[in-house]
C-alpha positions as CSV (number, residue, x, y, z in Angstrom):
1,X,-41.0,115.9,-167.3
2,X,-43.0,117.5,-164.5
3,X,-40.5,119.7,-163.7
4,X,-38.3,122.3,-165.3
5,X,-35.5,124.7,-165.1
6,X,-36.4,127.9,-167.3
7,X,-33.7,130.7,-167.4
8,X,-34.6,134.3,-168.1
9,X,-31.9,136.5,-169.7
10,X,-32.6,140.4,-169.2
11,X,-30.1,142.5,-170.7
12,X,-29.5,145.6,-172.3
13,X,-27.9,146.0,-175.9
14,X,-26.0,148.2,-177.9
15,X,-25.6,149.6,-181.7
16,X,-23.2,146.8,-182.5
17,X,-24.9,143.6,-183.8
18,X,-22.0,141.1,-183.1
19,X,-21.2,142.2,-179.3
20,X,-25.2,141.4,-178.5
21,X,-24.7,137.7,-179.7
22,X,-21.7,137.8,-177.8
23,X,-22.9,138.8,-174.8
24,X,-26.2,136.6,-175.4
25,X,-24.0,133.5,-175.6
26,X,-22.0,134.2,-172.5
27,X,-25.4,134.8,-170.2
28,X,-26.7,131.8,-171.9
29,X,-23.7,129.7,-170.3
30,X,-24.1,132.1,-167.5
31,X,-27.8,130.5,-167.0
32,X,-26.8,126.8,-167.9
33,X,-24.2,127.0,-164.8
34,X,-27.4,127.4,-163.1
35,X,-29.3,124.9,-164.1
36,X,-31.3,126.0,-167.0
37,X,-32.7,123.7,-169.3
38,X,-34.6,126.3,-171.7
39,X,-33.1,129.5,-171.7
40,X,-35.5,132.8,-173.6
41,X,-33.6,136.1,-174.6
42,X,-35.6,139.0,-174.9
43,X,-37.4,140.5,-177.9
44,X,-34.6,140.9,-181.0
45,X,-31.5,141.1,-178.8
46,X,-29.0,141.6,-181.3
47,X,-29.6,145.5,-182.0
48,X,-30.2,148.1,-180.1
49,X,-34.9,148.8,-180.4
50,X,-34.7,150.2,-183.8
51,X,-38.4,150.7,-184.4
52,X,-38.2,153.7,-182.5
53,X,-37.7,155.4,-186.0
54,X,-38.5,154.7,-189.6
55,X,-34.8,154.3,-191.6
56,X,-34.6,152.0,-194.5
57,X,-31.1,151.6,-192.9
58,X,-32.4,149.4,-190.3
59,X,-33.0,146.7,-193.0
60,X,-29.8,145.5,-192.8
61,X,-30.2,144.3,-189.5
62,X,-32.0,141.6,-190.8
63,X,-30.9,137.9,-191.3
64,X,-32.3,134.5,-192.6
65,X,-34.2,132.2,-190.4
66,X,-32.1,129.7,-189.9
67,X,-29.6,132.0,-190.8
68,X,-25.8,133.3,-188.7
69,X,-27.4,133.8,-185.3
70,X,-29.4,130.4,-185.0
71,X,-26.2,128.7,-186.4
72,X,-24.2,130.5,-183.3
73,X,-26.9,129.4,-180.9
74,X,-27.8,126.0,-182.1
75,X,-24.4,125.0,-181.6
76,X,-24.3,126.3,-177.8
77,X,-27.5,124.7,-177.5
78,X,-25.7,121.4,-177.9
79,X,-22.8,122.1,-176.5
80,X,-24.8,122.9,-173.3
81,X,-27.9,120.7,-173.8
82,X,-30.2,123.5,-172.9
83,X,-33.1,124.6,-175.2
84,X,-33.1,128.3,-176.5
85,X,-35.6,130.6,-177.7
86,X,-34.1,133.8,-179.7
87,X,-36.0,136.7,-180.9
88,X,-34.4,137.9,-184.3
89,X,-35.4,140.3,-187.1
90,X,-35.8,138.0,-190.0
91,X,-35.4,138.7,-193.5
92,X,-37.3,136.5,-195.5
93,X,-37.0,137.9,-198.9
94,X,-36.1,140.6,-200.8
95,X,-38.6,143.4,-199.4
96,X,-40.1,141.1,-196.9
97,X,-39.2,140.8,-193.1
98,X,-40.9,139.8,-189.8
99,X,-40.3,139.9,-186.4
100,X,-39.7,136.2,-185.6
101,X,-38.6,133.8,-182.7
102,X,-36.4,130.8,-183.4
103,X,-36.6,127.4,-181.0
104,X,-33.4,125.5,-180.9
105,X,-33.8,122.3,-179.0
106,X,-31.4,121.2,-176.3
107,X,-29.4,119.0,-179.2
108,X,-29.0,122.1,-181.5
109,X,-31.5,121.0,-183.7
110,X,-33.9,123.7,-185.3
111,X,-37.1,123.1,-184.6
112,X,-38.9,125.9,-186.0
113,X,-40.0,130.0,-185.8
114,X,-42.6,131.6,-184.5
115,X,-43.5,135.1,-186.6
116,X,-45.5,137.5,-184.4
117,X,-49.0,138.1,-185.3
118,X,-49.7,141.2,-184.6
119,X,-47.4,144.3,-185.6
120,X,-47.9,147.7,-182.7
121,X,-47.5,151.1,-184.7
122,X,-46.8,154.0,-182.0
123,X,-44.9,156.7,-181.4
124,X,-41.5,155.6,-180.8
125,X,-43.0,151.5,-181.7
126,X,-43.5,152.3,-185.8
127,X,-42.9,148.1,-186.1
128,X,-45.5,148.2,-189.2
129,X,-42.9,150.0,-191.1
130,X,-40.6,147.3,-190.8
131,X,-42.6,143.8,-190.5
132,X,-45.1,142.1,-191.9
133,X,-47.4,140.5,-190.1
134,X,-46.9,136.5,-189.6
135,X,-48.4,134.0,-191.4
136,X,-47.6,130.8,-189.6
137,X,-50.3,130.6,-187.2
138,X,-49.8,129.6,-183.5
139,X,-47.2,127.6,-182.7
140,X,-46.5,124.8,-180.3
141,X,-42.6,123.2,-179.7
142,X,-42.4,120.1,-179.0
143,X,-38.3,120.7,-177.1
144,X,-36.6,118.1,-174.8
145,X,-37.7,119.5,-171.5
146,X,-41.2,120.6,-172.4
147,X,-43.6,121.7,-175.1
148,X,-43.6,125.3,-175.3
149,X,-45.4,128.2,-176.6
150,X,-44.0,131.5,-178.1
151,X,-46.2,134.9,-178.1
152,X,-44.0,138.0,-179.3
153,X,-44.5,141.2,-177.2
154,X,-47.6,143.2,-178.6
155,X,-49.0,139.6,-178.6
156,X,-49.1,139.9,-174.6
157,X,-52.1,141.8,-175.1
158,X,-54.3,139.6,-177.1
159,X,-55.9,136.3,-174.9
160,X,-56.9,135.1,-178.5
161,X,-53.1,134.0,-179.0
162,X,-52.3,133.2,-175.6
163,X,-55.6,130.9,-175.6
164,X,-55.0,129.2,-178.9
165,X,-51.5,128.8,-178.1
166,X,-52.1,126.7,-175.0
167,X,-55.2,124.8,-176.5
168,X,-52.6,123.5,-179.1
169,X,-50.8,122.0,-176.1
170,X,-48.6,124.4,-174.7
171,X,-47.2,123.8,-171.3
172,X,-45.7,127.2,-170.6
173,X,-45.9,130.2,-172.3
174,X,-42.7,132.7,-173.4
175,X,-43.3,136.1,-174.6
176,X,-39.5,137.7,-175.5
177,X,-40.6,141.6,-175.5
178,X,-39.1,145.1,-175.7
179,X,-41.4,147.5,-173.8
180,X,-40.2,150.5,-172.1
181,X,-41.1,154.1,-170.6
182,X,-40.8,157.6,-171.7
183,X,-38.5,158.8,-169.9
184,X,-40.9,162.2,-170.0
185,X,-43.6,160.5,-168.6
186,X,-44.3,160.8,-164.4
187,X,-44.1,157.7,-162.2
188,X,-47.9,157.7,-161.5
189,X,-47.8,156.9,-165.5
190,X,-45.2,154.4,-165.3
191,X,-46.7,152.6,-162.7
192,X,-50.1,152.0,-164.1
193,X,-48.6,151.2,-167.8
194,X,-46.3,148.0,-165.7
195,X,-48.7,147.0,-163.7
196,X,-51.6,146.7,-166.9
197,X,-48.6,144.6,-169.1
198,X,-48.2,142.4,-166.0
199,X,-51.8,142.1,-165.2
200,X,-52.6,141.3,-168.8
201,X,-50.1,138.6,-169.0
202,X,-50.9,137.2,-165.3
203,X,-54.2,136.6,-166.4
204,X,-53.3,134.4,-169.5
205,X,-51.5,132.4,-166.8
206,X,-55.0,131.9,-164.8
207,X,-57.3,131.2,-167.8
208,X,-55.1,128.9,-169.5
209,X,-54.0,127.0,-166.0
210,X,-50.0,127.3,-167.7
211,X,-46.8,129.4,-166.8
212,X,-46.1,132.2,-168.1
213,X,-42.3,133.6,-169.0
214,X,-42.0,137.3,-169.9
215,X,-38.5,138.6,-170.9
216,X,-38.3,142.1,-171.3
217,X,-34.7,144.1,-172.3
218,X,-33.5,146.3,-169.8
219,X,-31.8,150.0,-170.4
220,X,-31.8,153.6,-171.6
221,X,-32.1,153.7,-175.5
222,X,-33.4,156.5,-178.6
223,X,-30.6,158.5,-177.2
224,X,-32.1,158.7,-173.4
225,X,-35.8,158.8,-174.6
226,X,-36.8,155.2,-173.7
227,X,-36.0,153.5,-170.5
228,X,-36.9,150.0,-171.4
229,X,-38.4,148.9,-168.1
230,X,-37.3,145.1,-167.2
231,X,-39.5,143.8,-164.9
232,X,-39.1,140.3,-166.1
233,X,-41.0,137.7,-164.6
234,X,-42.6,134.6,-164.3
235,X,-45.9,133.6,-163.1
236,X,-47.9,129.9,-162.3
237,X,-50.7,128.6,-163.4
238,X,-53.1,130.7,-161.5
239,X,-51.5,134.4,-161.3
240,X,-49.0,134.2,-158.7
241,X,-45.7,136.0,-159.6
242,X,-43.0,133.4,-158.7
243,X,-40.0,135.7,-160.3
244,X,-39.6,139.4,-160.8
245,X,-36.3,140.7,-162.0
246,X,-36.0,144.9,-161.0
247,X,-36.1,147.8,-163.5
248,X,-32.5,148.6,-163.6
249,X,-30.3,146.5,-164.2
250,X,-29.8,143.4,-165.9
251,X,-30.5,140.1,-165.0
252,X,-29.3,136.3,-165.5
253,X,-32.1,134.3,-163.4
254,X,-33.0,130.4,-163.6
255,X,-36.5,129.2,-161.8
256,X,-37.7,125.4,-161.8
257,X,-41.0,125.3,-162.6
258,X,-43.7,122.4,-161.2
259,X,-46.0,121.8,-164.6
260,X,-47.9,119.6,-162.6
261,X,-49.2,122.4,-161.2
262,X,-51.1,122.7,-164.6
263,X,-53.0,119.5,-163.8
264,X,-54.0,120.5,-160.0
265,X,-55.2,123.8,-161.1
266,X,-57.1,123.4,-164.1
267,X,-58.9,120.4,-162.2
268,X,-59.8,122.4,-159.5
269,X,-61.0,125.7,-161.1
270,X,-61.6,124.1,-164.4
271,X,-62.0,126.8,-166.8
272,X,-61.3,125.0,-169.9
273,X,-63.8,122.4,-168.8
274,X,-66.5,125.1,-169.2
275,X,-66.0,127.2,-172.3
276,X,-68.7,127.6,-173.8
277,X,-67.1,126.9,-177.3
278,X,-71.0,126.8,-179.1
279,X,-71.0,130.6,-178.4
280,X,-67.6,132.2,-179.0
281,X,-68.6,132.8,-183.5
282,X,-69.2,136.3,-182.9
283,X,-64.9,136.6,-182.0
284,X,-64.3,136.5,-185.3
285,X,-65.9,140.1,-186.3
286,X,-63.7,142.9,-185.8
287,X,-66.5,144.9,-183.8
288,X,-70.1,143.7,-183.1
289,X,-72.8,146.4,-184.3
290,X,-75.6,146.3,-186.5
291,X,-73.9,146.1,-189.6
């Protein structure tokens, strides 16, 4: 399909697990009313940002991939024949958890998780203490509307994922995320940190030639210490911001995106056409010195 409607829920959440999913499914239907064929929630949606401390407590937030929430959504996703990507804190065995995304296809089939690669560890982001690391790779899904790509958050940062991602055939690329301000910090601050996750993310778009969907949660949490800063948005092939969702308040939007555009652009600055793949060995190290 050259064209697609993508629908970007931005919410805020609270402490109770079960009124998240609840809410979730009703802007879901909220964005299907609208058109949406593949609908992303942000980064694990059904809790409030844990991470923000270390409390073996938080464990029990956990589920199985598939597990309850993906049978809740995979049968809206067939009862509205939209696609939907959920961000859930999976507990895959005793002692072992990641942060993963689950794709349900438009007829409420499963078609697979993504677990994010790489795991932040910051004041008020301690996500090491909680998840291991994934161990499937890149991933690519292969949904009704279009073949997707799934980054997680901290991901955003890396062009290594975003790259590999959209070499295995991605045709637009969602990043579910949780990032938000102290809300000690000044505006000058707030500003620059925004405007460097955009940027970052903007630029995947342009060397890749693809879309890119960011989906950020919205709201004050850690007891009025973190203003989780929205800011959703979605950009084309080469950088332009076609959608941006504000800082404050929650959002239900639905954008049809051209992927043809993917064609035009990559043809005309052709980027991929000229990577120098014969060179790129020394990626690999972790830092390039003598040693």
């Amino acid at each position: 399909m050259a064209k697609v409607k993508v629908g970007l829920v931005q919410m805020s959440c609270v402490a109770d697990k079960h009124a998240n999913l609840g809410k979730a499914v009703e802007k879901i239907k909220e964005a299907a009313a609208k058109g949406a064929q593949i609908v992303c929630l942000q980064e694990l949606f059904t809790s409030l940002y844990f991470c923000d401390v270390e409390d073996y407590e938080n464990f029990k937030l956990a589920e199985a991939i598939p597990g309850p929430s993906t049978d809740v959504l995979g049968k809206l996703a067939k009862e509205l024949g939209v696609v939907i990507i959920a961000s859930l804190f999976e507990k895959r065995a005793e002692g072992l958890y990641h942060n993963t995304t689950a794709v349900l296809d438009a007829d409420g089939s499963y078609l697979g998780k993504y677990r994010k690669m790489h795991i932040p560890d910051d004041p008020a982001y301690y996500e090491k203490f909680y998840f291991t690391p994934g161990d499937l790779g890149y991933k690519v899904f292969k949904t009704k509307f279009a073949t997707i790509g799934v980054l997680i958050c901290w991901d955003q940062w890396y062009p290594e994922g975003a790259r590999i991602t959209a070499l295995m055939g991605a045709e637009i690329l969602f990043y579910p995320t949780a990032i938000g301000w102290a809300t000690t910090q000044d505006e000058a601050t707030n500003t620059e940190q925004y405007n460097a996750w955009q940027t970052i993310q903007r630029s995947h778009a342009v060397a890749n030639g693809v879309h890119v969907v960011s989906v950020n949660r919205v709201g004050l949490e850690q007891e009025g210490v973190m203003q989780f800063w929205g800011g959703s948005f979605i950009s084309n092939p080469f950088g332009t911001i076609e959608y941006l969702a504000p800082h404050d308040q929650e959002e239900v939007h639905v954008q049809e995106l051209d992927l043809a555009k993917t064609d035009v652009y990559r043809t005309h600055w052709p980027f991929l056409r000229d990577r120098r793949i014969d060179s790129y060995a020394p990626i690999t190290r972790r830092y390039i010195d003598e040693d």
